[in-house]
Structure formats: structure tokens, C-alpha cells
N, C-alpha and C positions, 0 to 999 in steps of 0.2 A: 534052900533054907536061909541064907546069909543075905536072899535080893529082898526075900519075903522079912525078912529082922529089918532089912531097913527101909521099909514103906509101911512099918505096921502091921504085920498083915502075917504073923509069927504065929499067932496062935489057931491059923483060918485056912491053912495049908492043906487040909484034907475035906474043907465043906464045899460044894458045891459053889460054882459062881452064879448060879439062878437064884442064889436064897442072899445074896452079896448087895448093899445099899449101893447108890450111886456112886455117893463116895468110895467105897468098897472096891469099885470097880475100876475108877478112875487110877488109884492107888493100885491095884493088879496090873493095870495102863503102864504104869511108871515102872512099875516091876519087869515087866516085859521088855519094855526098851535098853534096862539095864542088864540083863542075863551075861550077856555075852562078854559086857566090862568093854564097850565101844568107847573110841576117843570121842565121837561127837555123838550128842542124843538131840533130835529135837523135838520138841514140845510145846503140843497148840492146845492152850488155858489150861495146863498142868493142874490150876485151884479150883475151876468151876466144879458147882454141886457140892465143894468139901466146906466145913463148918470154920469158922477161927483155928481151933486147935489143929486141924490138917491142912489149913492153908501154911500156919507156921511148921508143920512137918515138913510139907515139900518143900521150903525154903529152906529147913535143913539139910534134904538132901542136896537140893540143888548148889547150895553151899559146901557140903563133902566131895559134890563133883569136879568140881571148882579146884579145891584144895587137891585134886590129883589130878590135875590137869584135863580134866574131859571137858572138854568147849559145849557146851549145853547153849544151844538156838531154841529162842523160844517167842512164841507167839501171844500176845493176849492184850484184851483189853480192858483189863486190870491197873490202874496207871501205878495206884500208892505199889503194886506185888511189883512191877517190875522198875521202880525205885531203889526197892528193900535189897534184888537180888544180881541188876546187870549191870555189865560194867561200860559196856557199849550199846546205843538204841539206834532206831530207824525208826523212824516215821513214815509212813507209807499212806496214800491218799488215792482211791482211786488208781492202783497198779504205778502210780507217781511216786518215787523216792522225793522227799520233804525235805524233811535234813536227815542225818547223822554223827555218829562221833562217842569220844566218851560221855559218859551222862555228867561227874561232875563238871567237865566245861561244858555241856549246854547248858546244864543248869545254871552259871553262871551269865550266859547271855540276858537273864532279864532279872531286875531287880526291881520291889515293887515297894512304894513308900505309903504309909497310910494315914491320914494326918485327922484331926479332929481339930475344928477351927469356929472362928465366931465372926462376921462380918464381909459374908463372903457373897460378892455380889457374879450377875454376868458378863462384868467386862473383867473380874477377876479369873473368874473361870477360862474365858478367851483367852488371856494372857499364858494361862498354865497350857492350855492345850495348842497353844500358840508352838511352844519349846518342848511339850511333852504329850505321852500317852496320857491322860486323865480317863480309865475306865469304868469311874464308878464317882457318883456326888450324889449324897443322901443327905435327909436330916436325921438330926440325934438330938437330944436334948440337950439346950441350951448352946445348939449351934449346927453344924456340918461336920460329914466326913465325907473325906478326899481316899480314892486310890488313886495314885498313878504308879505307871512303868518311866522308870528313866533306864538311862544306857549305863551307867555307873555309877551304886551308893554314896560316894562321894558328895555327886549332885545335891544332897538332899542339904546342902549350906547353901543351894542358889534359890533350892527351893523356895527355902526359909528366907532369902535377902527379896524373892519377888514379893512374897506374902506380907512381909513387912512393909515393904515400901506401898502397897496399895491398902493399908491401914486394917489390914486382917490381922485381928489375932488369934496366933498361934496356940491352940490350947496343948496340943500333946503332938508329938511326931515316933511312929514306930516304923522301922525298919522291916521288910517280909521277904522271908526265902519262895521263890519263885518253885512250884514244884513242879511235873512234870508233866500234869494237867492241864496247869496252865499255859504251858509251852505248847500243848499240844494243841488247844482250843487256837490260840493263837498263828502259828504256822498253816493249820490244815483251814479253820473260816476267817483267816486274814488279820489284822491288829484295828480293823473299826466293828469285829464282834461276829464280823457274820451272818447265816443266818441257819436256824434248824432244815436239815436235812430229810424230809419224811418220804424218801423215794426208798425202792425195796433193798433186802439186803447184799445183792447183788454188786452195789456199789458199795465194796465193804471198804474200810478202815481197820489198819492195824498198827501194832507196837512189838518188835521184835527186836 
């Protein structure tokens, strides 16, 4: 009764698991692997098929796990869920370890600047991807916008002294947290973008 209180699933203890929604069942899923009160659970797409409100569920519990020490291994390719809940990732490509580590220092590996400007030609642009990633030049009205990756926030005063000096002006500069999508697009199809992947699922990709 106490595994079933904490997956939801309190009031549904005596119905049939044939007449149970996906989600229902996923959630009986999570119930199961907890019974026994194991040190380690693992768990592959703990949120698929469940709605908002049960994705934030099992982040709660995976959170109560947490908080009593049970090391919960999880699989998924969910990037923002396994953001919100792990404290360590792997990147996995192809049966290939990518990187690892805690997530707030990878996340720190890439910072990305985003600029809105007016006067910007193509030997400006050479110049920026000369010294940086520049992943994105669009137009916007009444000028451009710039993403780049630099190696340290910092940077974005040399940004600013190249832009200047080649008669661009500067209309806004924003600063962006690099999330873990993007880290992942990056490491697993390379930093010049890559390319889509349409062979079978065989050659899977994960986030663990």
C-alpha cells in the first residue's frame, strides 16, 4: 500500500491491470521496482506516455529516492527530465561513451552569446568564426542576429571590441545558458552541426 501511495496508484490497488492507461501502468512499472526498498533502481523513460502532471510525479519520487540514498540509474531521451532530476550524465553514441561527469560542470563547458546587430557584413562574420563557434546568422528587423559558442562568458568584451572595431553596431547583447540538448547535439553530430541521422533504431542513442 505505501509503494502504491507513492506512485499514485492508492486508490487502484484492487482493479485489474487490463483496465489501467499507459500511464497507469508505467507508474505500476515504478511501483514494482520499488517494493523491495533497493539501494539501486534503474529506470529506462520512467516519463514516457505519462501527461505533465505524472512526469512531475516521477520526478518526485525520483527525488524522495534520492533524498534516502537510493542511486536511481536512468535512461531516457528526455533531455529538459533528465536536467530537472540527475546529478551525473553519460552521453552514450552508438555503444561509444561521449562524455560524462557531473551535469552542472558540463553544463558549464559551453556558453553561448546572442547578439542582435546592424552592419554586418561577410568579412565580419569570417572574423567572428575566425576565433569562435558562430552557429546561427539570421535576419531580424532592422538588422541581424548572431549566436555564438565561446569557451568563457567573459569573452563576450572581445566580442563586443571585434564588432566595434569593424563598424558594426551593437544593438543588444544577451548572455544564454547552454542546456543539455545542446550539449548533446554538439558532442554526439560534432560542433559544425552535423547531420540527421535516418538509419534504423538499432543504432540508438542515450542519456543516462
Amino acid at each position: 500500500p505505501e509503494v502504491l501511495e507513492l506512485v499514485g496508484l492508492a486508490d487502484r490497488g484492487k482493479d485489474r491491470v487490463g483496465t489501467f492507461s499507459k500511464g497507469m501502468q508505467q507508474r505500476l512499472g515504478l511501483a514494482q521496482a520499488l517494493i523491495n526498498e533497493p539501494e539501486l533502481v534503474i529506470l529506462d523513460e520512467p516519463t514516457s506516455a505519462l501527461d505533465p502532471v505524472g512526469r512531475r510525479d516521477v520526478r518526485v519520487i525520483i527525488q524522495h529516492l534520492k533524498s534516502r540514498g537510493v542511486t536511481v540509474f536512468l535512461n531516457s531521451h528526455l533531455l529538459s527530465e533528465v536536467e530537472l532530476v540527475c546529478d551525473r550524465v553519460a552521453i552514450v553514441d552508438r555503444g561509444r561513451l561521449v562524455q560524462e561527469g557531473n551535469l552542472d560542470e558540463l553544463l558549464t563547458l559551453g556558453h553561448e552569446l546572442e547578439l542582435r546587430v546592424a552592419g554586418l557584413t561577410d568579412q565580419v562574420v569570417a572574423a567572428l568564426r575566425a576565433r569562435w563557434q558562430v552557429r546561427e546568422v539570421s535576419p531580424v528587423p532592422g538588422g541581424q542576429r548572431i549566436v555564438m559558442a565561446v569557451p568563457q562568458a567573459e569573452e563576450a568584451a572581445e566580442v563586443t571590441r571585434v564588432l566595434v572595431s569593424h563598424m558594426v553596431d551593437l544593438l543588444e547583447l544577451r548572455p544564454r545558458r547552454t542546456n543539455l540538448e545542446d550539449l548533446f547535439l554538439q558532442w554526439v553530430q560534432g560542433e559544425e552541426g552535423g547531420h540527421l541521422d535516418l538509419r534504423p533504431a538499432d543504432a540508438a542513442r542515450s542519456v543516462a
